[in-house]
Backbone bond lengths (Angstrom), bond angles and torsions (degrees), N, CA, C in turn:
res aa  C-N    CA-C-N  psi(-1)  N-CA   C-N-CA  omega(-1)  CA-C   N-CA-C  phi
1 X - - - 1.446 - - 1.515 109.99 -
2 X 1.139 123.68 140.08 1.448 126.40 173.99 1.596 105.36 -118.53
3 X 1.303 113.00 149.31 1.864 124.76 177.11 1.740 85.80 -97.21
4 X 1.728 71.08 155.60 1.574 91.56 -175.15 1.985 115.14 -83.72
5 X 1.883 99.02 26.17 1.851 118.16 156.02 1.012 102.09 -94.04
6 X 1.392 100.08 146.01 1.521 116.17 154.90 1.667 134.35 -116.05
7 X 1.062 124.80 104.17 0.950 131.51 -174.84 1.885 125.14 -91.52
8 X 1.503 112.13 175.13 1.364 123.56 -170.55 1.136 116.05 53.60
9 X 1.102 148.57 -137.64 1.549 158.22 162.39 1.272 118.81 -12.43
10 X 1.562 121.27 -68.30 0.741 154.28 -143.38 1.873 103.84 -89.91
11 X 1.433 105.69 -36.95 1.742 100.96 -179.47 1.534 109.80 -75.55
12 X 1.652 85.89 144.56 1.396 103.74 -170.21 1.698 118.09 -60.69
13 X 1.546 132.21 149.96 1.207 109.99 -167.84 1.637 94.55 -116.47
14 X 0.937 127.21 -179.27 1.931 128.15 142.73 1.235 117.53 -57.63
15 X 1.265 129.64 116.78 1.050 127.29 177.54 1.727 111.75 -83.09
16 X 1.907 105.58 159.10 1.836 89.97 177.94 1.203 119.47 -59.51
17 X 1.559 134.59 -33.51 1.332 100.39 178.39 1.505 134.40 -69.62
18 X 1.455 110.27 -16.29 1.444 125.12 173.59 2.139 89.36 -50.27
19 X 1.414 96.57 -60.72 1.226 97.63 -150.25 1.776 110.26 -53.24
20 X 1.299 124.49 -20.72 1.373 150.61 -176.09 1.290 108.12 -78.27
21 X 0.875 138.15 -12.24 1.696 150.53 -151.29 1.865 89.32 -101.20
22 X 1.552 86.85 130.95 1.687 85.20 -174.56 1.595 109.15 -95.21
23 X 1.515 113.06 159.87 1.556 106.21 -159.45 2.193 91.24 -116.48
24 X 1.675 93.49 164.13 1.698 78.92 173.92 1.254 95.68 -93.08
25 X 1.623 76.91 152.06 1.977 94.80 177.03 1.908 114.69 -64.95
26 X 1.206 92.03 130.72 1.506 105.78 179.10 1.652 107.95 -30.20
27 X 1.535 123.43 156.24 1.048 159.32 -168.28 1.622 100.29 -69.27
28 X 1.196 141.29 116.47 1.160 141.45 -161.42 1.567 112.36 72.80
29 X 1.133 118.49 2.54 1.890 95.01 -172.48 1.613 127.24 -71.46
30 X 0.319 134.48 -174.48 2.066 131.31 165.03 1.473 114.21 -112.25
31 X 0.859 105.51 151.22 1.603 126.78 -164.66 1.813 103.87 -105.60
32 X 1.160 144.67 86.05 1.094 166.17 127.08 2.209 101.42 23.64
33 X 1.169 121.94 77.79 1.341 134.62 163.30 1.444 121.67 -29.84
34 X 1.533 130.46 78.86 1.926 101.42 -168.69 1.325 104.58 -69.16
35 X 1.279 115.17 131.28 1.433 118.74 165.78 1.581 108.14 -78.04
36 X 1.351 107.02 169.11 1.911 129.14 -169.62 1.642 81.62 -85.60
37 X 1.647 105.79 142.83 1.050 92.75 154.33 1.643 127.16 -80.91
38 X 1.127 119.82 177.66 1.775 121.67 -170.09 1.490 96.07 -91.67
39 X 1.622 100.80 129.72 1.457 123.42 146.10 1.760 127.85 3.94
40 X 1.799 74.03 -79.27 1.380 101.57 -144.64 1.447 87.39 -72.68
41 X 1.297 164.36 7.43 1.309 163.17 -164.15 1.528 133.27 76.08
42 X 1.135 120.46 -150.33 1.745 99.95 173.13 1.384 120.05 -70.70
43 X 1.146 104.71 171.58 1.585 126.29 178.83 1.963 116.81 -46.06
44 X 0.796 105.18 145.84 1.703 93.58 174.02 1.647 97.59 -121.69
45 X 1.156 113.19 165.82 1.202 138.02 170.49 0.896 115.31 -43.03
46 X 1.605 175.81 -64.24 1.734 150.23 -91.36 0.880 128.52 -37.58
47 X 1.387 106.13 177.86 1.637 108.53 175.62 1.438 128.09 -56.57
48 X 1.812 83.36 -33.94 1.874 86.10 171.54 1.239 133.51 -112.62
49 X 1.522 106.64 41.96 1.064 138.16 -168.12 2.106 112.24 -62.85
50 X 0.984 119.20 75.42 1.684 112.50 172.29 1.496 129.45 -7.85
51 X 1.740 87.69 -73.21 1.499 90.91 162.51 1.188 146.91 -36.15
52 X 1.219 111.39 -56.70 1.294 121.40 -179.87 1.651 107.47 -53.97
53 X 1.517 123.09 -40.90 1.555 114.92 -153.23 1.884 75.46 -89.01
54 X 1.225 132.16 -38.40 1.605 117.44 -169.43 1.752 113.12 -72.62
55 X 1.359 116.78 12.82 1.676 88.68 -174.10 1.703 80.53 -106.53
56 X 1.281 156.15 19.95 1.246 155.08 138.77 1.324 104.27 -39.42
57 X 1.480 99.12 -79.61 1.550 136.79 -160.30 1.738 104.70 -41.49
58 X 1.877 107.05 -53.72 1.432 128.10 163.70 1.592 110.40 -46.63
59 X 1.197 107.44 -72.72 1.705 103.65 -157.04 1.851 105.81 -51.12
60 X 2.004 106.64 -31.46 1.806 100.31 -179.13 1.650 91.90 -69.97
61 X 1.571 124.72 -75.63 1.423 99.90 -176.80 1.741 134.22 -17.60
62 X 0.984 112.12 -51.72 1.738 129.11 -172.81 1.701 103.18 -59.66
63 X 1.475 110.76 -52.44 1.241 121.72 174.26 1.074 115.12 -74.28
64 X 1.365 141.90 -24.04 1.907 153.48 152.48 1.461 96.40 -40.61
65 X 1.993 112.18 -62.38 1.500 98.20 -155.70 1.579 102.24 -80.55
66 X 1.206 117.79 -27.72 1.636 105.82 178.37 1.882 118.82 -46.13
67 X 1.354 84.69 -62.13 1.688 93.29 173.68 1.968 113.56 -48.13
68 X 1.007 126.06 -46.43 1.282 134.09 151.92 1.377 118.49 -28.36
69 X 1.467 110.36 -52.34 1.548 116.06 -161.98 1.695 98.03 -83.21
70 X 1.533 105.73 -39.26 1.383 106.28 -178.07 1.995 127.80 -58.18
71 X 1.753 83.84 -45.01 1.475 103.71 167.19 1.772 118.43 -42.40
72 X 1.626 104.72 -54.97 1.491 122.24 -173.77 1.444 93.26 -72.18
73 X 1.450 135.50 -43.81 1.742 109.35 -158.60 1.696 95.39 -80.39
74 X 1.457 127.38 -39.06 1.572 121.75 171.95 1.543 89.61 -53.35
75 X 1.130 131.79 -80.13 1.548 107.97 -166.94 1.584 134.37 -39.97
76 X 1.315 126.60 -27.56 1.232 137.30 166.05 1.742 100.85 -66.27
77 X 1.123 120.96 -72.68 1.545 120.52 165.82 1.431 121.38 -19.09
78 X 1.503 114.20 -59.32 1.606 96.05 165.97 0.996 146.50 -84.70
79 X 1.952 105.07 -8.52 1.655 105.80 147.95 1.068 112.90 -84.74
80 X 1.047 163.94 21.47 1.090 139.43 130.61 1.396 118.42 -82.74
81 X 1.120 127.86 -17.76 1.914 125.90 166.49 1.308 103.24 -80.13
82 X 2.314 139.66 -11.53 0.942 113.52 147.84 1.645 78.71 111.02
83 X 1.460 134.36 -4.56 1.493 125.07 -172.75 1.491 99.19 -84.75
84 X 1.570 129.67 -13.65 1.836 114.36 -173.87 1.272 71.01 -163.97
85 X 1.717 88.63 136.71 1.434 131.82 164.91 1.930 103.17 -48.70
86 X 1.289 123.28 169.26 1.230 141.04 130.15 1.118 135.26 -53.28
C-alpha cells in the first residue's frame, strides 16, 4: 500500500522562486519612515560616537585574523612537505 506522501527522491521540494516570493509583513509590524537626508552634510563624530571607539577594536581583530591565516598556510606547508604529522 502506498499513502497519498511522497517521500525520498521523489517529494516535491520549494522551488527558488517560491522561495523569492515576498511574504506580508506580520500583523503589528512597523513600517520603516525614510528620513530626508540632512542639509548640513555627513555625520560628524561625538563624543558618543561608536565608530570612532570600534576602528581600534577592528584594526587588532584584522591583525589577529591575518596572523591566524599566516600560522594555518605555514602549517599546511609543512604537511604537505611531510615536516608534522596531522
Amino acid at each position: 500500500m502506498t499513502s497519498g506522501r511522497q517521500s525520498g527522491a521523489g517529494a516535491a521540494r520549494p522551488t527558488a522562486a517560491a522561495a523569492r516570493t515576498k511574504t506580508a509583513p506580520a500583523a503589528g509590524a512597523r513600517k520603516r519612515s525614510a528620513r530626508p537626508a540632512s542639509a548640513s552634510g555627513p555625520a560628524r563624530a561625538g563624543p558618543g560616537d561608536r565608530r570612532a571607539e570600534a576602528q581600534p577594536l577592528a584594526l587588532r581583530l584584522l591583525a589577529d585574523m591575518l596572523r591566524i591565516r599566516r600560522l594555518e598556510e605555514k602549517c599546511a606547508e609543512l604537511y604537505g612537505a611531510g615536516k608534522i604529522r596531522g
